[in-house]
N, C-alpha and C positions, 0 to 999 in steps of 0.2 A: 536353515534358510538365512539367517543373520551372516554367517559365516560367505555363505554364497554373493549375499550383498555387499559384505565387505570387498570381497575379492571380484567381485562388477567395478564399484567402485573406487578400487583402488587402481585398474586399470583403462576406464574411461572417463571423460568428464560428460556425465549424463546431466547432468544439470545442465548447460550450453543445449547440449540436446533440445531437452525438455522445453526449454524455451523457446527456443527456434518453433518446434511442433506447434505448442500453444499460441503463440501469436500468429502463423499460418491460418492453425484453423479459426480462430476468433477473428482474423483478417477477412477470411473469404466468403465470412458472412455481408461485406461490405464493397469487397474490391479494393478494400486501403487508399480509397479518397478521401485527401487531404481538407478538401474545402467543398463546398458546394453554395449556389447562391439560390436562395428558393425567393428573393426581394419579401422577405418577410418583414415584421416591424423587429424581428429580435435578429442577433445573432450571437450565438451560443460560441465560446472557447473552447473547446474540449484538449487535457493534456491530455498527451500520449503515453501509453505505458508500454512497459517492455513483454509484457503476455497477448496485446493486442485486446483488455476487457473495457478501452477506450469504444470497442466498436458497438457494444450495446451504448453509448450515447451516440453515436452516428448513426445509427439504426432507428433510434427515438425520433432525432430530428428529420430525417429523413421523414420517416411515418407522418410527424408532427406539421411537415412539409418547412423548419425553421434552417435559416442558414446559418452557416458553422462553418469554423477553422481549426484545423487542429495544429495545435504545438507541440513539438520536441523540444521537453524539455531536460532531454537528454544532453544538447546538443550544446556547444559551444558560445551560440547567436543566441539562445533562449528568450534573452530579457529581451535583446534589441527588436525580435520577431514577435514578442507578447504586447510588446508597446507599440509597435506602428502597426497592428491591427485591431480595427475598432470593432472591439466585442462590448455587450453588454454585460456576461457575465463571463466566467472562467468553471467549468466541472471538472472533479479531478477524482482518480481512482489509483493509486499509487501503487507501484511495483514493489511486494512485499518479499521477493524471492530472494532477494540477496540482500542484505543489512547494509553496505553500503548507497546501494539507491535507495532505501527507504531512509537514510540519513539525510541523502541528496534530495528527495522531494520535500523532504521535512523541508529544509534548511531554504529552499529556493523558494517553495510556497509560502512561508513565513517570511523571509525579505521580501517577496511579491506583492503580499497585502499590507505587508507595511509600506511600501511605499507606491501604489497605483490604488485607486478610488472604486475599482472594478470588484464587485462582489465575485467571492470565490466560496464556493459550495463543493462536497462539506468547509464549516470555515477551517482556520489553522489548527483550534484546539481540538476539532475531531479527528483532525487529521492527522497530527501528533501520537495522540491517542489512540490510532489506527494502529491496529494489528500489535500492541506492545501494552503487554498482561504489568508490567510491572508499572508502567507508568498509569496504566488505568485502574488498579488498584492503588496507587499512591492517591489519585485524583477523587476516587469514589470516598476514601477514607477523609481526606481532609474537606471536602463536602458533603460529609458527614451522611453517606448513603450504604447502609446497607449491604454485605454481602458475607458468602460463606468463610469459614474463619480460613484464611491465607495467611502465609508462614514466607517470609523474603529475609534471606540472611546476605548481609554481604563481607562480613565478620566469619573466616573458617572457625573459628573456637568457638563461635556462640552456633553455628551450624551445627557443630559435633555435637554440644550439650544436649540441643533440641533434640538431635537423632538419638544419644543415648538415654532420653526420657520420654521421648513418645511412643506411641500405641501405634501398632503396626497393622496391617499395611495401610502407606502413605503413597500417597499418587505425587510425584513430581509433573509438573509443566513450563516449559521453557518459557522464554518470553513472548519470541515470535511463534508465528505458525497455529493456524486454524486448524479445525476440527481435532483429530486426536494428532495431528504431527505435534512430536517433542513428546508426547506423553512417556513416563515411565512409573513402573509401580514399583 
């Protein structure tokens, strides 16, 4: 099966796919409207993400009956289009599929709250911390909380040492990626 996937793989780029599919179908629970104005007391920011899992907050507001804009913050205008709309707050769910947008949301939502006055939920440091095992084990450690004993080399020779003295079998897991994606034993 491995074999099979390589050679899928190596001749299509299913990821492009992949994502196309999933933002369709999380799209078309919504119709991929941008804004709506319900003249509520609030209105909600919502960024956009590249899987379309923005639309379960456009689906809330909707329900909620609150009005909303969504941002691309994909896009080139990002800042110039987050600042001449007046939201009260900004929700964000960040595109984890490829490590450079997840650099990119990183990067753009941290200069965003640092510099506009607009509450952004989750804030920066969850959002950092989103989806990245190494950085949230560095975080949980130095705030002294609790977890299973986890092994990060970034040192080959002191990796080797480890392997040549531990108790087998050891689960490896990547940095990114939910549920068992990355997993190896």
């Amino acid at each position: 099966m491995l074999l099979f996937k390589k050679i899928i793989f190596s001749f299509f780029n299913l990821f492009h796919i992949r994502i196309k599919y999933n933002y369709k179908k999380n799209l078309s629970k919504v119709g991929g409207q941008d804004c709506k104005n319900f003249n509520s007391t609030l209105r909600v920011g919502i960024i956009k993400d590249t899987n379309g899992l923005h639309s379960d907050y456009i689906i809330a507001c909707e329900e909620l009956q609150l009005s909303y804009y969504v941002f691309d913050i994909f896009k080139d205008d990002w800042l110039s289009n987050i600042e001449s709309e007046m939201v009260d707050f900004l929700v964000v769910r960040p595109s984890v599929n490829y490590e450079p947008w997840k650099q990119m949301f990183d990067n753009r939502i941290k200069f965003l709250s640092d510099k506009i006055a607009t509450p952004i939920f989750p804030d920066k440091l969850c959002l950092w911390l989103w989806e990245n095992k190494l950085r949230t084990i560095d975080w949980l450690r130095v705030n002294k909380i609790q977890i299973i004993k986890s092994y990060i080399f970034y040192d080959k020779v002191d990796a080797r040492k480890f392997l040549s003295d531990c108790d087998y079998p050891i689960v490896y897991k990547s940095s990114s990626g939910s549920g068992s994606s990355g997993v190896k034993i």
